[in-house]
N, CA, C and O atoms as CSV, one atom per row, in Angstrom:
chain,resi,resn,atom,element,x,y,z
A,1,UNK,N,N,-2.996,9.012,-24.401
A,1,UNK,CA,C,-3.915,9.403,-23.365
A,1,UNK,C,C,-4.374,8.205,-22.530
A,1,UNK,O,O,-4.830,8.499,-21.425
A,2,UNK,N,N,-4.339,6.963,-22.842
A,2,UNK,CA,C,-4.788,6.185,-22.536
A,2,UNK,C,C,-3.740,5.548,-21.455
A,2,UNK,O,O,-4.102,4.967,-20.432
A,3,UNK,N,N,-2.683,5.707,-21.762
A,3,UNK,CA,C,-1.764,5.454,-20.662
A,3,UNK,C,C,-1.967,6.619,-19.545
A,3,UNK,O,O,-1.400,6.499,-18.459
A,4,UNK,N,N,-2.490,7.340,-19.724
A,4,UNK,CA,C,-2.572,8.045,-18.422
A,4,UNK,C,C,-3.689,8.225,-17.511
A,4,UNK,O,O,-3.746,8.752,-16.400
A,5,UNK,N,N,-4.819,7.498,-18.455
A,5,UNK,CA,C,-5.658,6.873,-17.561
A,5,UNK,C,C,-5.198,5.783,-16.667
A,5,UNK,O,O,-5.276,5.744,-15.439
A,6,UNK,N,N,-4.691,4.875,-17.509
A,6,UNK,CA,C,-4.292,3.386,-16.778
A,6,UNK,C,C,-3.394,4.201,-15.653
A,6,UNK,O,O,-3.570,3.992,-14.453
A,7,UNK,N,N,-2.744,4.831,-15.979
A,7,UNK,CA,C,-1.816,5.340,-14.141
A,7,UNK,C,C,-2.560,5.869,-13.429
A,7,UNK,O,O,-2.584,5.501,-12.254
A,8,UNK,N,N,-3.364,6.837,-13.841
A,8,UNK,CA,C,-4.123,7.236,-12.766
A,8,UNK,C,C,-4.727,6.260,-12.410
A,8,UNK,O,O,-4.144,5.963,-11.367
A,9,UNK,N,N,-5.707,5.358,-12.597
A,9,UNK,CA,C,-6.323,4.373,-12.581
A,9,UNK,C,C,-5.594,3.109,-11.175
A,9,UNK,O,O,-5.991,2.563,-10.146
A,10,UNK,N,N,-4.537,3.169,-11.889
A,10,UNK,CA,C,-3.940,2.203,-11.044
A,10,UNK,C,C,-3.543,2.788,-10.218
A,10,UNK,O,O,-4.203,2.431,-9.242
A,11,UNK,N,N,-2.652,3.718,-9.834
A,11,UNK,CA,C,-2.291,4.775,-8.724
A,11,UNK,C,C,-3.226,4.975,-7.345
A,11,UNK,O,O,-2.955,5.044,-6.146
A,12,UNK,N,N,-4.135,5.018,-7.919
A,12,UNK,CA,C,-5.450,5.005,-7.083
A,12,UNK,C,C,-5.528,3.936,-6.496
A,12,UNK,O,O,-4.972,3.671,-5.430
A,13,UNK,N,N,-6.343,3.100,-7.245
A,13,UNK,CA,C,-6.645,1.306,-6.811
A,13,UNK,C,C,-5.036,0.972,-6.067
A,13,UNK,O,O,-5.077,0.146,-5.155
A,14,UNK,N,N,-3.990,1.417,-6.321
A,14,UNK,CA,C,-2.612,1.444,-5.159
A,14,UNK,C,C,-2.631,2.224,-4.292
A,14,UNK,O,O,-2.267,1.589,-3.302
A,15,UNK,N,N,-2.783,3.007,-4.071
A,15,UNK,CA,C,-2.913,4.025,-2.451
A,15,UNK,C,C,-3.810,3.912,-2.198
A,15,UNK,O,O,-3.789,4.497,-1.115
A,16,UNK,N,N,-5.400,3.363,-2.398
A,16,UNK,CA,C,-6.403,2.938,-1.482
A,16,UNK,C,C,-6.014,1.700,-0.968
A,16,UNK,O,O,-6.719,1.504,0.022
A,17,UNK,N,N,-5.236,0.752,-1.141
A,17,UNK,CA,C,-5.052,-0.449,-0.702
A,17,UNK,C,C,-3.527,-0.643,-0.233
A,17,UNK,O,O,-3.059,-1.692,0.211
A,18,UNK,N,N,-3.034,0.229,-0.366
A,18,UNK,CA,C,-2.000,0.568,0.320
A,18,UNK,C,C,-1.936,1.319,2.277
A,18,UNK,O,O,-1.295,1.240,3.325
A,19,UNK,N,N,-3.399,2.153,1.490
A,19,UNK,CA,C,-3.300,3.311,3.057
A,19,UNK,C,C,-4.554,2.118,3.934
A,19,UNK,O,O,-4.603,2.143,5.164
A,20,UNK,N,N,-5.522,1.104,3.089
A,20,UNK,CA,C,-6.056,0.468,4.110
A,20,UNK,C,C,-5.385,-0.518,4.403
A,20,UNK,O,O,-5.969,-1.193,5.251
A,21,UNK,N,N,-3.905,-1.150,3.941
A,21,UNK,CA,C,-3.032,-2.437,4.382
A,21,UNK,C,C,-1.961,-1.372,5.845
A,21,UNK,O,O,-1.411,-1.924,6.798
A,22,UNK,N,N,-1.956,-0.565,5.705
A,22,UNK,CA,C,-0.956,0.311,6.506
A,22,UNK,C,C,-2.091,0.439,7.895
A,22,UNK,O,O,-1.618,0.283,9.021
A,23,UNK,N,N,-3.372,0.687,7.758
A,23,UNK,CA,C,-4.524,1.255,8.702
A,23,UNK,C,C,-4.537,-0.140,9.534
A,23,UNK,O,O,-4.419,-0.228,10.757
A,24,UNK,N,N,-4.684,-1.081,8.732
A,24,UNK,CA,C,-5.045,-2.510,9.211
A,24,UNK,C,C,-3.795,-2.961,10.133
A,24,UNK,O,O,-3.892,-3.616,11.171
A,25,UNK,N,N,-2.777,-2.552,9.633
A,25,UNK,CA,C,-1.477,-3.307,10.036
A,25,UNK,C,C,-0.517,-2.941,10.710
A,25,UNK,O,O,0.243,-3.741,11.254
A,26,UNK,N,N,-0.382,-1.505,10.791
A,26,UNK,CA,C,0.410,-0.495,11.643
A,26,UNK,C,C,-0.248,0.439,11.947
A,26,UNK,O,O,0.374,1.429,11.562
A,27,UNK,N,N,-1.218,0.753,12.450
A,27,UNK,CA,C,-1.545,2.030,12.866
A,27,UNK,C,C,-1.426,1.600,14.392
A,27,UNK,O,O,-0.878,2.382,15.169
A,28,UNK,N,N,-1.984,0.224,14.905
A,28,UNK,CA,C,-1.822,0.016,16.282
A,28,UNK,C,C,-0.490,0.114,17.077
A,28,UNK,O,O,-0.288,0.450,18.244
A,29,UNK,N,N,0.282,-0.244,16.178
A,29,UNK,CA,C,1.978,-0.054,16.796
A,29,UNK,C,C,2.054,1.613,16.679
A,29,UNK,O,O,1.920,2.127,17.789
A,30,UNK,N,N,2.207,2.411,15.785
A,30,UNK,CA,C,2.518,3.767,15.725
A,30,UNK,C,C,1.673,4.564,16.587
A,30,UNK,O,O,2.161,5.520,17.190
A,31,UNK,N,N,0.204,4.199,16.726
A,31,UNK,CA,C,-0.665,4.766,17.987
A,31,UNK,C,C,0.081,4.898,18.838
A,31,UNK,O,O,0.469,5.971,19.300
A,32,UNK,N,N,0.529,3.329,19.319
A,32,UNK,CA,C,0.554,2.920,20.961
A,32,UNK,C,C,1.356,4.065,21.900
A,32,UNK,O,O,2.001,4.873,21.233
A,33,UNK,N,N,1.396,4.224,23.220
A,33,UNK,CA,C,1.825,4.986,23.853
A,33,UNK,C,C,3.412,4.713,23.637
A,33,UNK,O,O,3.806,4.367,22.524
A,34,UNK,N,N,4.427,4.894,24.852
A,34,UNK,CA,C,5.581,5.129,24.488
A,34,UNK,C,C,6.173,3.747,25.807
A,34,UNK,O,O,7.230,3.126,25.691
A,35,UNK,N,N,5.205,3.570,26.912
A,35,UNK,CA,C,5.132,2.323,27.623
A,35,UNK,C,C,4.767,0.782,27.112
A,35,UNK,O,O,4.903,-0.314,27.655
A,36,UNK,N,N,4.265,1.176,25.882
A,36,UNK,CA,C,4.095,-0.283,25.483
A,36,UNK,C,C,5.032,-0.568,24.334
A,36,UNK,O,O,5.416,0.169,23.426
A,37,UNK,N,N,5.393,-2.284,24.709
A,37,UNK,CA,C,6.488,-2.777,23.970
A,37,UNK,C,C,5.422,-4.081,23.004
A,37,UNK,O,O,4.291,-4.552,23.134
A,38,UNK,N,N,6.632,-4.262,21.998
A,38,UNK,CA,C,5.987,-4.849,21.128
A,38,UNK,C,C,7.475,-6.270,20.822
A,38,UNK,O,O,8.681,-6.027,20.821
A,39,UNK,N,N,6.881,-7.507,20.624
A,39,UNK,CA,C,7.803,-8.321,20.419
A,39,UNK,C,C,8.257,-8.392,18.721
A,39,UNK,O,O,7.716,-7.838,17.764
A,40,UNK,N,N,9.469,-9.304,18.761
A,40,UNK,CA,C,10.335,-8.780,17.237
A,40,UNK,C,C,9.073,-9.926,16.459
A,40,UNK,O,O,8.630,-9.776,15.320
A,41,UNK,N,N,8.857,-10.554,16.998
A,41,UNK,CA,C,7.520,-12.026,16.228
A,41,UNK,C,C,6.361,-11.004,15.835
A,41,UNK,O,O,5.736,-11.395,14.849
A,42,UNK,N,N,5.992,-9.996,16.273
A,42,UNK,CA,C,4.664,-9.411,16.047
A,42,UNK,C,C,5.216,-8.155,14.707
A,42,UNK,O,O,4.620,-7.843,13.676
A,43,UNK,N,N,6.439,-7.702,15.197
A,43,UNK,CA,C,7.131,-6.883,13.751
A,43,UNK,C,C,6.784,-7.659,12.571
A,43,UNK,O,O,5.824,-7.332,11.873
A,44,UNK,N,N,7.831,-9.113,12.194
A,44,UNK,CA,C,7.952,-9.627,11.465
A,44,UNK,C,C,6.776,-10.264,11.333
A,44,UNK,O,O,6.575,-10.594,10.165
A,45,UNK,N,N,6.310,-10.428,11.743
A,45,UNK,CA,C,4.485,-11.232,10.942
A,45,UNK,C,C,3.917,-10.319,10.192
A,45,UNK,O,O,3.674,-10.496,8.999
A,46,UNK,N,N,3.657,-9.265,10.831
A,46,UNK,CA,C,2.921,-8.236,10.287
A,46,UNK,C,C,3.519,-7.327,9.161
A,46,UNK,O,O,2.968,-6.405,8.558
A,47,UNK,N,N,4.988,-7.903,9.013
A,47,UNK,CA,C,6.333,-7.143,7.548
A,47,UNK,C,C,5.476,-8.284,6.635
A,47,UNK,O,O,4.879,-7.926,5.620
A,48,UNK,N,N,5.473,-9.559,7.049
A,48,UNK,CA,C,5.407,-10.829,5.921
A,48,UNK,C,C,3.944,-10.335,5.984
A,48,UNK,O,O,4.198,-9.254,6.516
A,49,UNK,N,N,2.857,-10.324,5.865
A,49,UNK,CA,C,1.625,-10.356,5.897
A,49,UNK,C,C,1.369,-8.974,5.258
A,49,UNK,O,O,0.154,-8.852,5.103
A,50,UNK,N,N,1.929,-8.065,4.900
A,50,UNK,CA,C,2.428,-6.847,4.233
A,50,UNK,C,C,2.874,-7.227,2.927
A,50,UNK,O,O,2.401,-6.671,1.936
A,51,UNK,N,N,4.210,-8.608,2.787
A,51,UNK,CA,C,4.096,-8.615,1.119
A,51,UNK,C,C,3.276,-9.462,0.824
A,51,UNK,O,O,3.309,-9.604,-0.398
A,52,UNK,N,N,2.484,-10.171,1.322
A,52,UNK,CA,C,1.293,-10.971,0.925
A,52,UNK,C,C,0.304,-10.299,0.485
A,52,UNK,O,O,-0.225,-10.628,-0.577
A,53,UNK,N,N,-0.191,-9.110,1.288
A,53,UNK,CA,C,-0.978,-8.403,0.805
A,53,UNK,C,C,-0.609,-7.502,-0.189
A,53,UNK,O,O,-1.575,-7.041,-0.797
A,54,UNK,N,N,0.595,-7.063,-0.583
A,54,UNK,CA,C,0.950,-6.504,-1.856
A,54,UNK,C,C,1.165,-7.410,-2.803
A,54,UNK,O,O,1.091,-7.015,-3.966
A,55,UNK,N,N,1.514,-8.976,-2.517
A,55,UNK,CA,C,1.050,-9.519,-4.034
A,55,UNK,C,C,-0.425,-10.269,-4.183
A,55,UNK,O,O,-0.324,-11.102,-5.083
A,56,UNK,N,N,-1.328,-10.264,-3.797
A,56,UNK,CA,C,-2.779,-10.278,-4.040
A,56,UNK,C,C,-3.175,-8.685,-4.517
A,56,UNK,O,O,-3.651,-8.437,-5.625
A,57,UNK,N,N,-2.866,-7.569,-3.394
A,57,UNK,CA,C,-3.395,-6.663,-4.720
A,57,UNK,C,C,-2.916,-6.852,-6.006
A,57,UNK,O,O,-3.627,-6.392,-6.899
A,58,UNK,N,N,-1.742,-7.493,-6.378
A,58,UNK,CA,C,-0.920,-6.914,-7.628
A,58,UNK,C,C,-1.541,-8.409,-8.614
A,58,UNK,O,O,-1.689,-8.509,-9.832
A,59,UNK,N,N,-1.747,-9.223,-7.731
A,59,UNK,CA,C,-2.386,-10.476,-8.582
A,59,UNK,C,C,-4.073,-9.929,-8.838
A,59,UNK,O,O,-4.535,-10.464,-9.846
A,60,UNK,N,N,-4.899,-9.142,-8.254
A,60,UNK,CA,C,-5.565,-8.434,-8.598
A,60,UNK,C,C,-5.855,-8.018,-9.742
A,60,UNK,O,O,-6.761,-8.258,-10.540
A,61,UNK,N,N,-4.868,-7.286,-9.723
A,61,UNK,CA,C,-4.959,-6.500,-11.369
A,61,UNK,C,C,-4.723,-7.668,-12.323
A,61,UNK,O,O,-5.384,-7.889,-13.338
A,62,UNK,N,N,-3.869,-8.266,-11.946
A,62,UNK,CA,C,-3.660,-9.462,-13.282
A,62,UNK,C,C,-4.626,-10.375,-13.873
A,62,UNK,O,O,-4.685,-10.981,-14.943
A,63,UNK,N,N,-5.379,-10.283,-12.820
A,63,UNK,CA,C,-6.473,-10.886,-12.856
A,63,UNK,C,C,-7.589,-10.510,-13.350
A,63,UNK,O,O,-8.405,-11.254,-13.896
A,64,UNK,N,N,-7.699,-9.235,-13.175
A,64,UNK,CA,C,-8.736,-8.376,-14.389
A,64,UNK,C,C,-8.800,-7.663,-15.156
A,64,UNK,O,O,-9.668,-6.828,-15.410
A,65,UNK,N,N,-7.159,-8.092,-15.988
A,65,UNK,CA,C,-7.131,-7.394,-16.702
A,65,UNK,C,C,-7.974,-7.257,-17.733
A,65,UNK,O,O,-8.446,-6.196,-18.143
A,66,UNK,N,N,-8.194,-8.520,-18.221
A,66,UNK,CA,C,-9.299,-8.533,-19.199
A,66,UNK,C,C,-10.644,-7.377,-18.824
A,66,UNK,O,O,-11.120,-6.577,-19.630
A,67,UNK,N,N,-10.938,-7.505,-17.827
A,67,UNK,CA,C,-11.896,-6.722,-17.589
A,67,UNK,C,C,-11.563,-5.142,-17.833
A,67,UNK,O,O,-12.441,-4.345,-18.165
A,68,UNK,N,N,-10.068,-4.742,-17.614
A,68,UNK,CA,C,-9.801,-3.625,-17.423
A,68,UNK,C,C,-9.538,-2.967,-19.027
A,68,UNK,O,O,-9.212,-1.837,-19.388
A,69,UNK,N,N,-9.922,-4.563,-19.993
A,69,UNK,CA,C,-9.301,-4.028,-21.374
A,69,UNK,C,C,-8.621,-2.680,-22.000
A,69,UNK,O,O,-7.439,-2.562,-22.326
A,70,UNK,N,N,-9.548,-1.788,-22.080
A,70,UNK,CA,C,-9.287,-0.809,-22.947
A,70,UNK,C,C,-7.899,0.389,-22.108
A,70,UNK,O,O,-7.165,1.267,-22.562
A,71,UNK,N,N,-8.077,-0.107,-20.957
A,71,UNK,CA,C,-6.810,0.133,-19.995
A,71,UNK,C,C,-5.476,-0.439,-20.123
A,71,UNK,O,O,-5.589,-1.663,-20.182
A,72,UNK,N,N,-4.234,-0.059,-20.193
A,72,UNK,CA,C,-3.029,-0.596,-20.828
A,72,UNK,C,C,-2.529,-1.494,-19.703
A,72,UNK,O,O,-1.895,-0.853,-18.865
A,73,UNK,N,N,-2.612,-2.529,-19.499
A,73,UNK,CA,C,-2.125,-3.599,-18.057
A,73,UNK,C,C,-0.725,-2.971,-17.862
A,73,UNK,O,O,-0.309,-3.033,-16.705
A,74,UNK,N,N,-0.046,-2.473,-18.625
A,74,UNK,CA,C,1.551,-2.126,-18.323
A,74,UNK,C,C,1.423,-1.029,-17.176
A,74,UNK,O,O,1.825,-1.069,-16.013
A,75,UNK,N,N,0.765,-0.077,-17.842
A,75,UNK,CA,C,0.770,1.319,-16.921
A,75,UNK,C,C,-0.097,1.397,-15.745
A,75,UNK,O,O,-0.182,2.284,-14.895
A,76,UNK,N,N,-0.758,0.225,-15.875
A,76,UNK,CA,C,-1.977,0.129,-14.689
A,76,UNK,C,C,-1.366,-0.707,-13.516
A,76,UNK,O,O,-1.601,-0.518,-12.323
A,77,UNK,N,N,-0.730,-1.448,-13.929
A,77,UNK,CA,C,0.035,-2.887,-13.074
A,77,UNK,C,C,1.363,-1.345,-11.795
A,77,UNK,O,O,1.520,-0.912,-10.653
A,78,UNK,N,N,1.777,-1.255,-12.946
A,78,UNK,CA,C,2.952,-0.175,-12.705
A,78,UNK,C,C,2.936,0.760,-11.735
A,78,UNK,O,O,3.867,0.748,-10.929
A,79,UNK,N,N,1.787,1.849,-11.597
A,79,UNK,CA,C,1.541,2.823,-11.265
A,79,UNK,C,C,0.654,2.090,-10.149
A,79,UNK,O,O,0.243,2.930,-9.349
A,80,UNK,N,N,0.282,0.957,-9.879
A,80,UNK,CA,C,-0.648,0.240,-9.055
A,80,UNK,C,C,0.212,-0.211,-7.807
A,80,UNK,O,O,-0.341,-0.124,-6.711
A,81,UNK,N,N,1.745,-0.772,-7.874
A,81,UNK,CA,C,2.787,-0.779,-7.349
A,81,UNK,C,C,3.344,0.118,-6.425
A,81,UNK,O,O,3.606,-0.101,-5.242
A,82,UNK,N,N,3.581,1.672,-7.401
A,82,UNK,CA,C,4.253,3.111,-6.781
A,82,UNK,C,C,3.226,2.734,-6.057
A,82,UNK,O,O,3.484,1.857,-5.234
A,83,UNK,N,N,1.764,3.247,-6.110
A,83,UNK,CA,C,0.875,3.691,-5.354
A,83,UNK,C,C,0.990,3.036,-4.072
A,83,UNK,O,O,1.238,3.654,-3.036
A,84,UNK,N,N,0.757,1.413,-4.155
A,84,UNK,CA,C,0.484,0.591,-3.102
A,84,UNK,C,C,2.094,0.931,-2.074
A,84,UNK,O,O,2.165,1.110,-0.858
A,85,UNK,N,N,3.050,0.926,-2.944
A,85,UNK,CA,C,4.394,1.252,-1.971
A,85,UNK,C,C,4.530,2.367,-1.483
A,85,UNK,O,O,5.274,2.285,-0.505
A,86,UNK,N,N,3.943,4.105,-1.797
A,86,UNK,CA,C,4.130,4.910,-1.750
A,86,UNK,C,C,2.746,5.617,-0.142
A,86,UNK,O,O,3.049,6.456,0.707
A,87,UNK,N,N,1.316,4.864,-0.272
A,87,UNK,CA,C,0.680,4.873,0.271
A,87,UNK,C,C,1.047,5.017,1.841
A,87,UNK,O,O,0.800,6.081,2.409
A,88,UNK,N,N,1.656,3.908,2.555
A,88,UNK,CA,C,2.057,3.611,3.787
A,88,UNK,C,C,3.300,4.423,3.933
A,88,UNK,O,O,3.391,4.807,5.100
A,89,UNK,N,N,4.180,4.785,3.272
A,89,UNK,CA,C,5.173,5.032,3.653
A,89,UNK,C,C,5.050,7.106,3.978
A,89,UNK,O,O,5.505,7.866,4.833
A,90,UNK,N,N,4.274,7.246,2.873
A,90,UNK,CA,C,3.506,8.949,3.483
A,90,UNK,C,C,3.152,9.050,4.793
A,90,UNK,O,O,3.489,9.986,5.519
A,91,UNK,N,N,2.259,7.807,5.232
A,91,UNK,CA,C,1.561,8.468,6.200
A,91,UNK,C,C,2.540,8.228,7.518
A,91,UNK,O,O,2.510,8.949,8.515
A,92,UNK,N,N,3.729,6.669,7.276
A,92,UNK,CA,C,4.830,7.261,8.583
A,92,UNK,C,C,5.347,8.322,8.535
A,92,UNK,O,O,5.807,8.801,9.571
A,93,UNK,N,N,5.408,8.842,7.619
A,93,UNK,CA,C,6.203,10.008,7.563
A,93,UNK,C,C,5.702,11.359,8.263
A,93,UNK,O,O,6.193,12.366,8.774
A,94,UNK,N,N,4.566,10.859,8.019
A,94,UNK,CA,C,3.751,12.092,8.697
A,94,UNK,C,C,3.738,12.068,9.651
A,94,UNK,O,O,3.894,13.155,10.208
A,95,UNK,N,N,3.552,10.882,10.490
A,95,UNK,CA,C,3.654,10.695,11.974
A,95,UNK,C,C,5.058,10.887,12.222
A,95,UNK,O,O,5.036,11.352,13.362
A,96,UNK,N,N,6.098,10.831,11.925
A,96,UNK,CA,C,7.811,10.620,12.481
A,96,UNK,C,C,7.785,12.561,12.256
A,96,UNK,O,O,8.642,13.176,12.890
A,97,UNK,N,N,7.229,13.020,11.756
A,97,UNK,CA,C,7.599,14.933,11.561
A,97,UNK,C,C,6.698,15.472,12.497
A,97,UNK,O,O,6.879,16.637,12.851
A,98,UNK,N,N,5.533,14.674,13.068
A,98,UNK,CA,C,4.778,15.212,13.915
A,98,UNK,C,C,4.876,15.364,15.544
A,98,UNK,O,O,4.228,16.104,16.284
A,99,UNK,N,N,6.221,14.124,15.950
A,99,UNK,CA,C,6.706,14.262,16.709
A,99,UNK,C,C,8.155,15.096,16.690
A,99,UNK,O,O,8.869,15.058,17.692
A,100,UNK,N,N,8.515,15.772,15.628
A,100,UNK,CA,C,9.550,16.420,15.734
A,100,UNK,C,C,9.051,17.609,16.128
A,100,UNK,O,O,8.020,18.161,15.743
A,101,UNK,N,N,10.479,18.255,17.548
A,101,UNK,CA,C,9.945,19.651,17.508
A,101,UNK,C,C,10.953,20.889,16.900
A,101,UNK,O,O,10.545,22.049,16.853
């Protein structure tokens, strides 16, 4: 049972910091109208500044784990990952079907 706290647990603490690294970092490009262009330097900063911020969340957890004791670091680390990768990639999705007609 306890492993399925730690996923839920972590799952969470990964798609909240997943959907606010995606809010922070792409929502202005996917907004923008269909007249504005964007240079390949502003893509790629904002790709690299994306796994930076996925390994501080993930150094995060490592970091408390102790704190997180009675929580299994395996399943929490783990499910903290899906989440954070799974977060951003929902909500393009949602936008790329919303322009389909």
């Amino acid at each position: 049972m306890i492993y399925v706290i730690s996923a839920v647990c972590g799952a969470v603490y990964g798609a909240l910091c997943g959907l606010l690294k995606y809010i922070l970092l792409w929502r202005k490009m996917l907004t923008a109208g269909d007249d504005v262009s964007f240079k390949n330097s502003q893509i790629v900063s904002r790709m690299i500044i994306g796994y930076v911020i996925n390994a501080i969340v993930l150094l995060i957890v490592l970091f408390v784990r102790h704190a997180i004791e009675p929580l299994s670091f395996e399943a929490t680390i783990i499910a903290a990952a899906i989440g954070l990768s799974l977060a951003g990639k929902a909500y393009s999705i949602q936008k790329i079907y919303s322009k389909v007609k």
